[in-house]
C-alpha positions in Angstrom: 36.2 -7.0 10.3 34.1 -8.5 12.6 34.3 -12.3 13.5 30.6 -12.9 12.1 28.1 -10.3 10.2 25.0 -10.0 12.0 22.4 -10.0 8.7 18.6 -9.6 9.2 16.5 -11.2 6.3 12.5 -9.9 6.7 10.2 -12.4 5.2 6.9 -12.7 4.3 7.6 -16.2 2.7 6.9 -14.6 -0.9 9.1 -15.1 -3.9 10.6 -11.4 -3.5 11.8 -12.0 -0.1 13.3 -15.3 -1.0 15.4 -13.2 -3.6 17.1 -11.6 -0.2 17.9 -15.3 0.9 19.1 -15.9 -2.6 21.7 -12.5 -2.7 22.8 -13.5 0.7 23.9 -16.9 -0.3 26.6 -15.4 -2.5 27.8 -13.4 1.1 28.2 -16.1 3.3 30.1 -17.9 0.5 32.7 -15.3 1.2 32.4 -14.8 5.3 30.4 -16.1 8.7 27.1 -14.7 9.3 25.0 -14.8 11.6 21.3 -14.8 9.9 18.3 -13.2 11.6 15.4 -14.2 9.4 12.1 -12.2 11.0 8.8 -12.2 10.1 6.4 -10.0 11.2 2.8 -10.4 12.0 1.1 -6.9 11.7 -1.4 -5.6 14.3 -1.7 -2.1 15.8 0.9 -1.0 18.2 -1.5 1.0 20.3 -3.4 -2.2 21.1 -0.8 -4.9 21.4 0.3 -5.5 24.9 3.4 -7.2 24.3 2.0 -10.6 24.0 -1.6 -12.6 22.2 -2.9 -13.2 25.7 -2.2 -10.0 26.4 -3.9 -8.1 24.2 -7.9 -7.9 25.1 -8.6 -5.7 21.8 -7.1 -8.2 19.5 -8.7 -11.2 17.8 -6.5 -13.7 19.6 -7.5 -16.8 17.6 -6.6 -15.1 14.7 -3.0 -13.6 15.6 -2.5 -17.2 16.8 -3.5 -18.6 13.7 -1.1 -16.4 11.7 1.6 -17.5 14.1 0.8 -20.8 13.6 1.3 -20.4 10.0 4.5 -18.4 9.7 6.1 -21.6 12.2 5.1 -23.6 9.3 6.6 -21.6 6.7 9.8 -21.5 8.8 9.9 -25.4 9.1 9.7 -25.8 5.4 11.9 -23.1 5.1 15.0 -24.7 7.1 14.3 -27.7 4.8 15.0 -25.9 1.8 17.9 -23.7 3.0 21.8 -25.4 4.0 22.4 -22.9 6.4 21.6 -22.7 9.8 19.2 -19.3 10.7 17.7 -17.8 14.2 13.8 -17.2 13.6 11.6 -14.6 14.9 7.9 -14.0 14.6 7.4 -10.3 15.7 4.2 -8.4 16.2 3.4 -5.0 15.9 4.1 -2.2 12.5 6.2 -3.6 10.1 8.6 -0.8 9.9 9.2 -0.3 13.5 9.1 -4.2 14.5 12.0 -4.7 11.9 13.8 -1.1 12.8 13.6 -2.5 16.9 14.9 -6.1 16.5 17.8 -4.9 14.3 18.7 -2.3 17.1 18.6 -5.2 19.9 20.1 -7.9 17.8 23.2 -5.6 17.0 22.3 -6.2 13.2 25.2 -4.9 11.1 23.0 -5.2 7.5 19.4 -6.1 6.7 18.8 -7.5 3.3 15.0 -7.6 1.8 13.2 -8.3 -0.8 10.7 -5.5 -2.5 8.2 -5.7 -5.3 8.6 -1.6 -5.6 6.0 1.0 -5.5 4.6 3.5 -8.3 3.0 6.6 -9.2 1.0 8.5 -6.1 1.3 5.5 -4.1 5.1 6.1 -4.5 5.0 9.4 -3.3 2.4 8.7 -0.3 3.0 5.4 1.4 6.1 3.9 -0.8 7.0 0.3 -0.5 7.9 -1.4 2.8 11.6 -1.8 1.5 11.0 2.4 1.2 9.7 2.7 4.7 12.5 0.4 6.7 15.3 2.1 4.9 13.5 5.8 6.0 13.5 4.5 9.5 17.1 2.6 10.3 20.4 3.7 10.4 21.9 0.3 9.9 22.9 0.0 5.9 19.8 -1.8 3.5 20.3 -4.0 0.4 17.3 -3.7 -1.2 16.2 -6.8 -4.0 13.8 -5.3 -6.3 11.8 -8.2 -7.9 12.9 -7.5 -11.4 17.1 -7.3 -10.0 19.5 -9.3 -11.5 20.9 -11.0 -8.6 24.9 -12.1 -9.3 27.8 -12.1 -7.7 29.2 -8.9 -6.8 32.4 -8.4 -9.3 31.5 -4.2 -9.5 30.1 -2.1 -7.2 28.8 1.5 -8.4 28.7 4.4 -5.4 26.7 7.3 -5.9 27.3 10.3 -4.2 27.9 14.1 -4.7 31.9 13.3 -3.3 32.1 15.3 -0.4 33.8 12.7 2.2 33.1 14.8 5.7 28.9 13.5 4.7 30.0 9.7 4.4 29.5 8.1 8.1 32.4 5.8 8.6 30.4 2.5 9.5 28.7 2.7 6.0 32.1 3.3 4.5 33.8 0.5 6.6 30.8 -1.8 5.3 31.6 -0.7 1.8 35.1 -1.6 1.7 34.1 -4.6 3.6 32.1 -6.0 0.6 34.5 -4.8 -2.3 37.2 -6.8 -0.5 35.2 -9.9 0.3 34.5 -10.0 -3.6 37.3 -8.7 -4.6 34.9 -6.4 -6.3 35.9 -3.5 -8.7 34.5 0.3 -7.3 32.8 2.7 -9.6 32.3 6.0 -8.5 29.3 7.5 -10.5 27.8 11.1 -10.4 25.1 11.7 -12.4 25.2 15.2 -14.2 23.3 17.8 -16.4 24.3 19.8 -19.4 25.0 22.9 -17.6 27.6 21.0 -15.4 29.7 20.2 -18.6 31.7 23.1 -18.4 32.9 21.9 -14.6 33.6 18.3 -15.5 37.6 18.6 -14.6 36.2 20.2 -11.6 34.2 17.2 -10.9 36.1 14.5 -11.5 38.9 16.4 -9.1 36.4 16.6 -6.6 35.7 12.5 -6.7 39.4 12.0 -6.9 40.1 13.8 -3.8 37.0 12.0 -2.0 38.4 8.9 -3.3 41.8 9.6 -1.4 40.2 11.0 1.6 38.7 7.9 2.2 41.9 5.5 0.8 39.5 3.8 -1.3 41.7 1.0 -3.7 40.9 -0.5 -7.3 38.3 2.1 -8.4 36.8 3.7 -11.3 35.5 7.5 -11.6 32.7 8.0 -13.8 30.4 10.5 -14.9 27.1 10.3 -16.8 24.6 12.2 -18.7 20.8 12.5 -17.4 18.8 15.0 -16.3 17.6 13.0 -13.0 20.0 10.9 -10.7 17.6 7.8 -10.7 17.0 7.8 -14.2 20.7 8.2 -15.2 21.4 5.4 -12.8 19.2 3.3 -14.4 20.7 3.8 -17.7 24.6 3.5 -16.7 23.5 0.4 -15.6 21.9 -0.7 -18.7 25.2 -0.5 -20.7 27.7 -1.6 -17.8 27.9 -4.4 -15.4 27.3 -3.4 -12.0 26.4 -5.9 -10.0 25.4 -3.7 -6.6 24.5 0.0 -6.2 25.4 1.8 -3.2 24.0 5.2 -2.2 23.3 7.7 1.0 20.1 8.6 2.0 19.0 11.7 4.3 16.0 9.7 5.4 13.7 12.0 5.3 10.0 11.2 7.0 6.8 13.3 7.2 6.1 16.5 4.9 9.8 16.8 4.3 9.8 13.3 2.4 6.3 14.0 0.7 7.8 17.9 -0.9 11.6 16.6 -1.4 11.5 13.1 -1.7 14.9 10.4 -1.8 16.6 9.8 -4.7 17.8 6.6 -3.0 14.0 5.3 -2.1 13.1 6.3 -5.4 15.8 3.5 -6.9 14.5 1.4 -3.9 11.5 1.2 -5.9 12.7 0.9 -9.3 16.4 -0.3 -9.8 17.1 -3.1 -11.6 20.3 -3.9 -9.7 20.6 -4.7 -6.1 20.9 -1.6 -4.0 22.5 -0.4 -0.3 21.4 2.6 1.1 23.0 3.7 4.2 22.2 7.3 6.2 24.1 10.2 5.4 25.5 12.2 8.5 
């Protein structure tokens, strides 16, 4: 384990991204951290020039203004916070502003806040939470605005078991969290009726990925629903689980439009905390 995590918090100074300050206070309880909180100032990228003077096109006055602003925010901010933070105002697309300073800083997590997405809008645009974790390969936790945010005592992992797809820096940073917390693992694949006649088969199949991967003090679970986001939902309506983890393919363009992500689709709708992380 590293001597100090490298965590990037993106604000926007609203209630939901002070939920992502709120989750992290329970991790730097339990280790050092470095915190990155950045905000970013939206303009077009194809116009800014790298800096406000810079960029003829722009309404300078009013960039400055906003930066202006978000320096407030940030003073009040440290005066309402007992931890000590590195600020950044960034300009340019949210996504990619975020995705580039995590690359430079060395970030080893991002935590946000998201107040979800729904229907068409889902499916077109998403939420921003949806967008960053489409574009980084460093792990998410995601804060839905309607999460229960507590300390992490269980952890549920969602996959389809198969080790050789589990890249090893999301499974260190895994293990890393369930043994700061001393956390309990749950192992959860969702399945339909037509998979009840391979169940032994199944549960072999997470047995073996657990010991592939030496995972310790774990559950194996399956569960009943005829969609993976919906049955995660509702295992977590009867259990405690206090953080979902779950792989992502990431897709972006068409792809993501016809096939979508069961993991940005819990992005915008679970009611637990959630990490994503890039499958290989």
């Amino acid at each position: 384990m590293k001597d100090k995590l490298n965590v990037m918090v993106p604000v926007d100074f609203t209630p939901v991204s002070y939920s992502a300050i709120e989750f992290l206070a329970f991790l730097m309880d339990k280790t050092p951290i470095n915190t990155h909180l950045v905000h970013v100032v939206e303009v077009n990228s194809a116009e800014w020039a790298g800096a406000v003077d810079s960029s003829d096109t722009l309404d300078k006055a009013a960039l400055k203004k906003k930066e202006q602003l978000a320096d407030q925010k940030f003073t009040t901010l440290k005066q309402h916070v007992d931890f000590s933070f590195t600020k950044e105002i960034v300009f340019g697309g949210l996504t990619t502003s975020l995705a580039t300073y995590a690359d430079e800083h060395g970030i080893d997590l991002i935590i946000m806040g998201t107040a979800g997405a729904q229907g068409w809008l889902e499916k077109v645009s998403g939420s921003e939470a949806q967008h960053v974790v489409r574009h980084t390969n460093i792990p998410v936790i995601t804060i839905h605005r309607n999460a229960s945010i507590t300390p992490l005592q269980n952890l549920l992992w969602v996959a389809d078991f198969k080790a050789a797809k589990q890249p090893e820096k999301s499974v260190a940073t895994i293990k890393m969290l369930q043994q700061l917390f001393h956390a309990r693992l749950h192992l959860l694949q969702v399945i339909d009726k037509e998979d009840d006649a391979k169940t032994q088969q199944l549960k072999h199949n997470m047995q073996v990925f657990a010991e592939q991967l030496n995972l310790q003090n774990y559950e194996l679970h399956l569960h009943h629903n005829y969609e993976v986001p919906a049955g995660v939902r509702s295992f977590n309506e009867v259990s405690e689980m206090d953080l979902v983890l779950i792989g992502t393919h990431g897709r972006k363009g068409i792809s993501h439009l016809f096939y979508g992500s069961i993991a940005e689709t819990l992005v915008n709708h679970c009611i637990r905390p959630l990490m994503t992380y890039h499958l290989n």
